[in-house]
C-alpha positions as CSV (number, residue, x, y, z in Angstrom):
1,X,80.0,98.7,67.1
2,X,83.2,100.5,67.4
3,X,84.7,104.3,67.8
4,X,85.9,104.3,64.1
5,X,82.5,103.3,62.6
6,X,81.1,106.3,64.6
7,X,83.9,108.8,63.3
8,X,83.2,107.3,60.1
9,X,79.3,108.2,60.3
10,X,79.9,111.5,62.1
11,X,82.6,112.6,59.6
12,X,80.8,112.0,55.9
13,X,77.8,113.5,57.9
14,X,79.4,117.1,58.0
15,X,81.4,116.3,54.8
16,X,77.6,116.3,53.2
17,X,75.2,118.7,54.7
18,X,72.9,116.8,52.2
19,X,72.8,113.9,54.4
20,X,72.1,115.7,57.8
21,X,69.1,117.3,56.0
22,X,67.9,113.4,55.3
23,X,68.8,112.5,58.0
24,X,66.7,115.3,60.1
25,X,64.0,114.2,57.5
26,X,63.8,110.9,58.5
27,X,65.6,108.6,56.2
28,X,67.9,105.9,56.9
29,X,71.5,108.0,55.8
30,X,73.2,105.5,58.8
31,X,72.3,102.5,57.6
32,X,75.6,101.7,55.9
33,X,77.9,102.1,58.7
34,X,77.9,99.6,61.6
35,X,75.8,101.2,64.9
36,X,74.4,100.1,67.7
37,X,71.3,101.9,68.3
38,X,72.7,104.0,70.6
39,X,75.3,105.3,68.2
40,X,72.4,105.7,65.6
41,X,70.3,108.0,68.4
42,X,73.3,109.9,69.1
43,X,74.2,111.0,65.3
44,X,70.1,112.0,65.0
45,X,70.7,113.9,67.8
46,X,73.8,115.7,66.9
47,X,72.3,116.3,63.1
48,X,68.8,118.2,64.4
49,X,71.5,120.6,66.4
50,X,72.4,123.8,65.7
51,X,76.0,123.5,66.0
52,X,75.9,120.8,63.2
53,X,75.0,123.5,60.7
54,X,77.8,125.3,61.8
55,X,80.1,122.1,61.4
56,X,79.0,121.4,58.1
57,X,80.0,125.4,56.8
58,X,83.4,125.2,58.4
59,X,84.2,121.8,56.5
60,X,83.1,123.3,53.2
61,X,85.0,126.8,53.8
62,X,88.1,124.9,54.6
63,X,87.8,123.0,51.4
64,X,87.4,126.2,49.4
65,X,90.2,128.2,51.1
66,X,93.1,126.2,49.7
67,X,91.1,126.2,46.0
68,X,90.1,129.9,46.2
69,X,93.5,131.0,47.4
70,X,95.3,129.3,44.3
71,X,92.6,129.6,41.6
72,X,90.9,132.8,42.6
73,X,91.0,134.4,38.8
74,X,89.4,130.8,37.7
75,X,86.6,131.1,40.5
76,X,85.8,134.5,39.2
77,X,86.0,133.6,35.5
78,X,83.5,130.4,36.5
79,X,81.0,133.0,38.0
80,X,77.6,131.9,38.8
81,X,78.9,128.3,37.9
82,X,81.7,128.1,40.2
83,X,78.8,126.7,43.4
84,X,77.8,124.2,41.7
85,X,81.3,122.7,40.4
86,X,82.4,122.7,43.6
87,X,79.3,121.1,45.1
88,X,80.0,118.2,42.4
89,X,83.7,118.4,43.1
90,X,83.2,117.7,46.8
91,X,80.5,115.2,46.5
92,X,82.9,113.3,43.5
93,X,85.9,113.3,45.8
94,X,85.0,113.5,49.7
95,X,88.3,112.5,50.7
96,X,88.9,116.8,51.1
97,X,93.4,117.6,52.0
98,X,93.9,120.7,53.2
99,X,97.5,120.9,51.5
100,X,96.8,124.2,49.3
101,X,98.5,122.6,46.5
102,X,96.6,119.2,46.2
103,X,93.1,120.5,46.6
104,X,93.6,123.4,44.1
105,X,95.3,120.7,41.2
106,X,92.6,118.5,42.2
107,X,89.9,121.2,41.0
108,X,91.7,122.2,38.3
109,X,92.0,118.5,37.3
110,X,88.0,118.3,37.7
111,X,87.5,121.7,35.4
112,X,89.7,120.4,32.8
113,X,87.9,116.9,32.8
114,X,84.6,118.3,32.9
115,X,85.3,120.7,30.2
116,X,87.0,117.9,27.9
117,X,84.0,115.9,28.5
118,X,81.7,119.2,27.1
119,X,80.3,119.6,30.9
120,X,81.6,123.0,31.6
121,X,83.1,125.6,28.6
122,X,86.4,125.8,28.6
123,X,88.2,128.9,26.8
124,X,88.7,131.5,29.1
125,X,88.4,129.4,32.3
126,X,90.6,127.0,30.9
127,X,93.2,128.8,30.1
128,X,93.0,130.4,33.7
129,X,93.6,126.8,35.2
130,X,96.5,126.5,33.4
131,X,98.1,129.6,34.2
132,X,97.0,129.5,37.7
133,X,98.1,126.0,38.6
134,X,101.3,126.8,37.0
135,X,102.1,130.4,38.9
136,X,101.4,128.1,42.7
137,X,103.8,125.7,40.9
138,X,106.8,128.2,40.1
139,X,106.0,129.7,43.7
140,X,106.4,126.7,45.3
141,X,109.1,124.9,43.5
142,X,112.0,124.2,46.3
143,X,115.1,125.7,44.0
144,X,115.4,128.5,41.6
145,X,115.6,126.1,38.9
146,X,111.5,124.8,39.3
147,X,110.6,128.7,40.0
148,X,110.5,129.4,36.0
149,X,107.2,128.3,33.9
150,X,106.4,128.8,30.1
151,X,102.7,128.6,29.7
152,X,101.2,129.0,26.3
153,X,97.7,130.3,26.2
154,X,94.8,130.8,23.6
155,X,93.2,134.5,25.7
156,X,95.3,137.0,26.7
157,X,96.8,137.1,29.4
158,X,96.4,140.8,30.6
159,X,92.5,140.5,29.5
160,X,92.5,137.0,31.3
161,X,93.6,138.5,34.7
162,X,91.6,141.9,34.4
163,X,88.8,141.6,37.1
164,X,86.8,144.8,34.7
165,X,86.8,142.3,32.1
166,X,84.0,140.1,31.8
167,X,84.8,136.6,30.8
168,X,81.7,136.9,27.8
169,X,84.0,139.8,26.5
170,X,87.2,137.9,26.4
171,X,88.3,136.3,22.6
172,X,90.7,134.0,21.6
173,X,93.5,134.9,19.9
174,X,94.4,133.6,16.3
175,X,97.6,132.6,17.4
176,X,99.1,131.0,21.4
177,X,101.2,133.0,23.6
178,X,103.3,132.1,25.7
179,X,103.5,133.5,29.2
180,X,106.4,133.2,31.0
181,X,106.2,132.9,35.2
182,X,109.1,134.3,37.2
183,X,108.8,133.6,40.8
184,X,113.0,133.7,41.1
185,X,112.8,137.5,42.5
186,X,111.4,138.7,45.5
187,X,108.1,139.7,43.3
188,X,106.2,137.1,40.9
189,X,106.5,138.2,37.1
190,X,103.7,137.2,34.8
191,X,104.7,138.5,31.3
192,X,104.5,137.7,27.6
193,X,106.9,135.9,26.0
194,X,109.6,138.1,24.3
């Protein structure tokens, strides 16, 4: 029995809403962590409340902030999808950061995977990762020198980032282009390559 065992339990219980509904249901979700009964009681009690539903949102909004605010053209472009690839993403990787730039290349990573492994179609989504990861990167790079990014890409870009422009619309081009990302001024520049 100790405090961190507890945390432990109390912690993956909100990181998986899943769980809390087992364990409402009856099943044994605590029998993997090292409680006294007391401690077991307690965490039964605190999963049937209210306020643990509540818990269990908040975690998963704070997990999708950091991904949404650097990937939101990717979210879109995923669609009906994007629910379930973050339910995998977060149950693949429960150890969640709430550093904006980890979390979002740590989804990115997941899309690209998954759609190298013929999970998820890549195209237009793909591409979207890319230039998305990149643009946080050149906004976040410490000197002038990092703030620059050539990213070549298979859609275009302007179609890519068009929110009227659905992604089953969107074609590949017969030939890359490269997009280059300005973040040295006081406003980002996304443009084609000259």
């Amino acid at each position: 029995m100790s405090i961190a065992e507890f945390q432990r339990a109390f912690a993956d219980l909100i990181a998986a809403p899943e769980r809390c509904l087992d364990l409402r249901a009856g099943a044994d979700v605590l029998a993997e962590y090292a409680l006294s009964a007391r401690e077991q009681q307690r965490l039964q009690a605190m999963a049937r409340e209210e306020g643990m539903s509540i818990n269990c949102s908040l975690f998963r909004v704070n997990r999708l902030i950091p991904v949404y605010s650097v990937l939101p053209n990717s979210c879109r472009l995923l669609g009906g999808r994007l629910m379930a690839e973050l339910d995998a993403f977060w149950a693949a990787s429960r150890h969640a950061t709430l550093q904006y730039r980890w979390e979002a290349w740590r989804f990115g990573l997941w899309l690209r995977e998954r759609i190298a492994a013929g999970l998820l179609p890549g195209g237009p989504v793909e591409d979207m990762v890319r230039l998305e990861l990149a643009i946080f990167d050149a906004q976040a790079a410490a000197d002038a020198d990092g703030r620059q990014r050539i990213v070549k890409l298979r859609y275009d870009p302007d179609a890519l980032l068009d929110p009227a422009i659905a992604v089953e619309e969107l074609a590949p081009s017969p030939t890359a282009i490269a997009v280059v990302i300005d973040a040295t001024g006081k406003q980002l520049s996304v443009r084609r390559a000259a």
